[in-house]
N, C-alpha and C positions, 0 to 999 in steps of 0.2 A: 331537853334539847341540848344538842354538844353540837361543837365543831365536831370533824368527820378527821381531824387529824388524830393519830395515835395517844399524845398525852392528854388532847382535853377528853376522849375516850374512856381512859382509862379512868380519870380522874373521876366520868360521870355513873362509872359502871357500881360501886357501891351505894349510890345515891339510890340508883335507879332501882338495885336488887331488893334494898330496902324498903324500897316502896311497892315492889312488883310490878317495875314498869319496866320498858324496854329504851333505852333512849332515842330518839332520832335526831341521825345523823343531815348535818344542814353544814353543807358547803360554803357556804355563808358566814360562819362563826367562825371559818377559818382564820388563821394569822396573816398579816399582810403579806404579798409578794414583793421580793424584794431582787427579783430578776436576778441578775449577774453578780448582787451582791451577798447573795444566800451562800451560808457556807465558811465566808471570810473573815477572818479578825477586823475590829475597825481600823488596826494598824493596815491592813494588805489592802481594805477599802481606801484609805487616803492614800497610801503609796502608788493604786495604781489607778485612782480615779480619784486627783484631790477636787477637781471642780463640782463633780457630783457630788463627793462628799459633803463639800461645804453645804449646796445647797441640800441636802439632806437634812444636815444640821438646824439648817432657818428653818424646819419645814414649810417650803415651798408648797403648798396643797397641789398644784396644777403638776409637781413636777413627779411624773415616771420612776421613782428612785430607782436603779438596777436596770432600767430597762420593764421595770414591773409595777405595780401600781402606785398610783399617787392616791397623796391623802385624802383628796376627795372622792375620787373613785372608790378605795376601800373605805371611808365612812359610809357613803350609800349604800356601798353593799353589806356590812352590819347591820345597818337601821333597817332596811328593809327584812333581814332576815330575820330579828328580834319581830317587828311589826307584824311581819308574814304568823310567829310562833305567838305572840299577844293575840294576833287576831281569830286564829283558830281554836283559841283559848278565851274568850272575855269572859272577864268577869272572874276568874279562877285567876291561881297563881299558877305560875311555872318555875321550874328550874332551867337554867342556861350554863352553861359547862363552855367557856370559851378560853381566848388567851388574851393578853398583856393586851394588846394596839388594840383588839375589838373593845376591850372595855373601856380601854381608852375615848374611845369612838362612841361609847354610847354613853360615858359621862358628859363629854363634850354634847352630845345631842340632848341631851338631858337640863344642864346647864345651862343651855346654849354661849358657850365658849368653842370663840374662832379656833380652826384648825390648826392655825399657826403660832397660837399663843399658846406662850412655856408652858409645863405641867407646874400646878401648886399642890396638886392632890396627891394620895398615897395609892398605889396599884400593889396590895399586898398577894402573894399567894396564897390559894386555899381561902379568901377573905371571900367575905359572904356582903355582895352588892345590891340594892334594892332599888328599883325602878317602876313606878306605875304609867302605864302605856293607853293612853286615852284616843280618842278621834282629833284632840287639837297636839299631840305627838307625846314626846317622853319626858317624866320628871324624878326627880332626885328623890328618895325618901330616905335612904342611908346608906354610907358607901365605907366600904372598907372594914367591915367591921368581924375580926378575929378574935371575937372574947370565945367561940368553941374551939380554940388552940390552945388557951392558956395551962397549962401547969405540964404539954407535952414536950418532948424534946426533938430532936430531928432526927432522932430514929422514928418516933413514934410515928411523924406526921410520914415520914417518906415508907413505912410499911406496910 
């Protein structure tokens, strides 16, 4: 399973070839929307909208960031869309190909840590996250974990 945007794609397309599977695409796994503020430096974010910024910054769950989703709305629709790909799958593993705030979203759901409270965890790239997904919802089994990166360089990994 991938998000449906270009780089979690790309990212899932050796996975998939290596297994001779085709990946699907789930809207879902997408990256948050960030309305009005897609696009902009966080300098041009505060210069031209500091009060949303700031509440940005608290994450606000309730609040619209951009004009586009809030953090509650985009964690339901992550869990849903992992639960949706768990469920048509139990019992089996899967792969999930997403971005930064999804996994965010679903360590938090995992954890169970509030939306609004700071990150202590690590969101590495390319890092391999494990979640078992039951009928009473999701739990942690191991997160973050890059020992299949070690001894490459950043050529290696970005080719």
């Amino acid at each position: 399973y991938s998000s449906d945007l270009l780089r979690a794609r790309q990212t899932a397309a050796p996975l998939a070839r290596a297994r001779g599977l085709t990946p699907v695409l789930d809207a879902g796994l997408r990256e948050r929307s960030f309305g009005r503020f897609e696009g902009l430096s966080w300098e041009e974010i505060a210069s031209a909208h500091p009060e949303d910024a700031l509440r940005w910054r608290r994450r606000e769950p309730d609040f619209p960031v951009g004009g586009g989703e809030s953090l509650t709305a985009f964690s339901a629709r992550c869990v849903a869309a992992l639960e949706r790909a768990a469920a048509a799958h139990a019992g089996a593993c899967i792969a999930v190909v997403a971005h930064g705030g999804v996994l965010d979203c679903l360590y938090r759901a995992a954890t169970r840590v509030a939306l609004d409270a700071p990150r202590s965890w690590q969101l590495g790239n390319a890092s391999i996250n494990r979640l078992l997904a039951t009928p009473q919802g999701l739990s942690l089994v191991g997160w973050n974990d890059d020992h299949h990166l070690a001894g490459l360089s950043a050529d290696d990994i970005s080719a």
